[in-house]
Residue, then its C-alpha position, 0 to 999 in steps of 0.5 A: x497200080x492206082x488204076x487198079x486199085x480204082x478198078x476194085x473200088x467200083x465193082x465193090x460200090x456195084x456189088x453194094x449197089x446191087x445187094x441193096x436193090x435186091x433187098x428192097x424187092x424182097x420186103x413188101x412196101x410199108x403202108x401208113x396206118x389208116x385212121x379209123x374213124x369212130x361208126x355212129x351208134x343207131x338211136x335206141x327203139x326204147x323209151x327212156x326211163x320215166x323216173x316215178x314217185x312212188x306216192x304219185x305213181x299209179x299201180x301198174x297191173x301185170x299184162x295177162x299172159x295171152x294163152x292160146x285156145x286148146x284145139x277143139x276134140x271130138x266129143x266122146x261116145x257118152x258123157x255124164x249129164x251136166x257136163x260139157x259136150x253132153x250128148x244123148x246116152x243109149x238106154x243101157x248107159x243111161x241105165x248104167x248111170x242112174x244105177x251108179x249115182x243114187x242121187x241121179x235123176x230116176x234112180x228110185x225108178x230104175x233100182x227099186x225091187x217092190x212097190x205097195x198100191x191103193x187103187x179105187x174105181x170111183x166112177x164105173x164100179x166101186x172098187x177098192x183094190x191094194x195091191x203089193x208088187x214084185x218088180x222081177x224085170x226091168x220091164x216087168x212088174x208081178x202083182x197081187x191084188x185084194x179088191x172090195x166092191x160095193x156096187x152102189x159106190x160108184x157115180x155111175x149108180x148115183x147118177x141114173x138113180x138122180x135121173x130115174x126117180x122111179x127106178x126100182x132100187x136093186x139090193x145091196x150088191x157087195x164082194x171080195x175078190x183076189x188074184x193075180x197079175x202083171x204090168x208089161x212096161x211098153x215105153x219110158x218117159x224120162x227114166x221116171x214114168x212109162x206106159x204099161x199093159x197090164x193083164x188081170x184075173x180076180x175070182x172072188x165072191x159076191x153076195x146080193x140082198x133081194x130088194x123083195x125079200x130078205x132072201x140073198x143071192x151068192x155066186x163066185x165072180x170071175x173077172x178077166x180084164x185088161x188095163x192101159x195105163x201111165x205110172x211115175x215114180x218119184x225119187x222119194x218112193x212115192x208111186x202115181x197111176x191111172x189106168x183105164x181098163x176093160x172087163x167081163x165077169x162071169x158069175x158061178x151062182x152057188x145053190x140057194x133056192x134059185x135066187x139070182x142077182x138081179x144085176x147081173x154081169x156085164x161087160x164094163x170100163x173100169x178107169x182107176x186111179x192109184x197111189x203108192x210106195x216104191x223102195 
């Protein structure tokens, strides 16, 4: 009995004993707490604040914000004088902007319709021509001419007089003549002055004192010529010319018992110098 007895206490301690065991296996071993030691904090890049006063302290100006260049474009078919980038317009465009701007440069040039001419021949033939001019084309000027002339109102009569004291003095030799012609622009200078050819014809009538008697000679003078020349109009109207030009009258005497000039038609230059008034 007591050997049983001490049988069943040790199969329990041995039960106990493994039970336990079997625990421990199962919960994972506790590991002690690691002490954390405290990371070192890098040093600051920044300066510390310098403390100022106020009445000491210089103004500080702001930093300019730093912008980056635009990139560079193309320069455009055309542009407007006096503007960046300019380039050479074409003759239309240029033509186009001094019709728009009435204050652009050559604009009196480019848009006036009409002009009024004082033309005088001081040198070959003495002639005094006024002239109004209708402008129908950009490269085409009408015009209609009232000349006077006096053969003896020319430099050239006075200085072969000068030169021949014993010439026979020819009579008074005077006319009028009126007709018609063109101006054909060729070339432009800068939108104000050009080159021009210009063609024309003056029939008028001329009369002469014969320097034996008081006896006078009449005809009807026709005169062909042609003309080259340089013109400017300034933006404020005012018009200058010079031309030198070539002529050959013809003269149709009426009856007047025979009486002929004693000066008679001849191949000429005619150089003439003008001013006038564009609007």
């Amino acid at each position: 009995m007591k050997l049983l007895f001490t049988s069943r206490i040790n199969l329990l301690v041995a039960v106990t004993l493994l039970s336990s065991a079997a625990f421990a296996q199962e919960q994972p071993a506790e590991t002690p707490p690691v002490e954390q030691q405290p990371q070192p904090v890098p040093p600051s890049t920044e300066a510390p604040p310098v403390e100022q006063h106020p009445e000491s302290a210089p103004p500080v100006e702001p930093t300019p914000a730093v912008v980056a260049p635009a990139p560079e474009q193309p320069a455009p078919h055309y542009q407007l004088p006096n503007t960046p980038g300019f380039v050479q317009l074409s003759h239309d465009q240029q033509e186009l902007v001094v019709e728009l701007n009435p204050h652009v440069y050559g604009n009196r040039a480019r848009t006036h319709k009409m002009r009024v001419m004082v033309e005088a021949d001081p040198i070959s033939q003495g002639r005094l021509v006024l002239s109004y001019q209708i402008r129908v084309h950009d490269w085409i000027t009408l015009i209609v001419p009232v000349a006077a002339e006096y053969f003896k109102a020319n430099m050239l009569y006075e200085i072969r007089v000068y030169s021949q004291p014993n010439l026979v003095q020819e009579g008074e030799l005077w006319g009028v003549s009126s007709g018609f012609g063109a101006r054909f622009r060729v070339s432009e200078w800068f939108l104000k002055s050009h080159i021009f050819v210009e063609p024309m014809v003056l029939i008028g009538y001329f009369q002469q004192e014969s320097s034996v008697s008081n006896r006078f000679a009449s005809a009807v003078r026709f005169i062909p010529s042609v003309a080259v020349g340089w013109e400017r109009v300034f933006d404020v109207g005012l018009v200058a010319s010079a031309k030198v030009g070539v002529e050959m009258p013809f003269d149709y005497y009426i009856a007047n018992g025979g009486q002929q000039f004693t000066i008679p038609p001849r191949f000429g230059v005619s150089p003439q110098f003008g001013l006038g008034y564009a609007w």
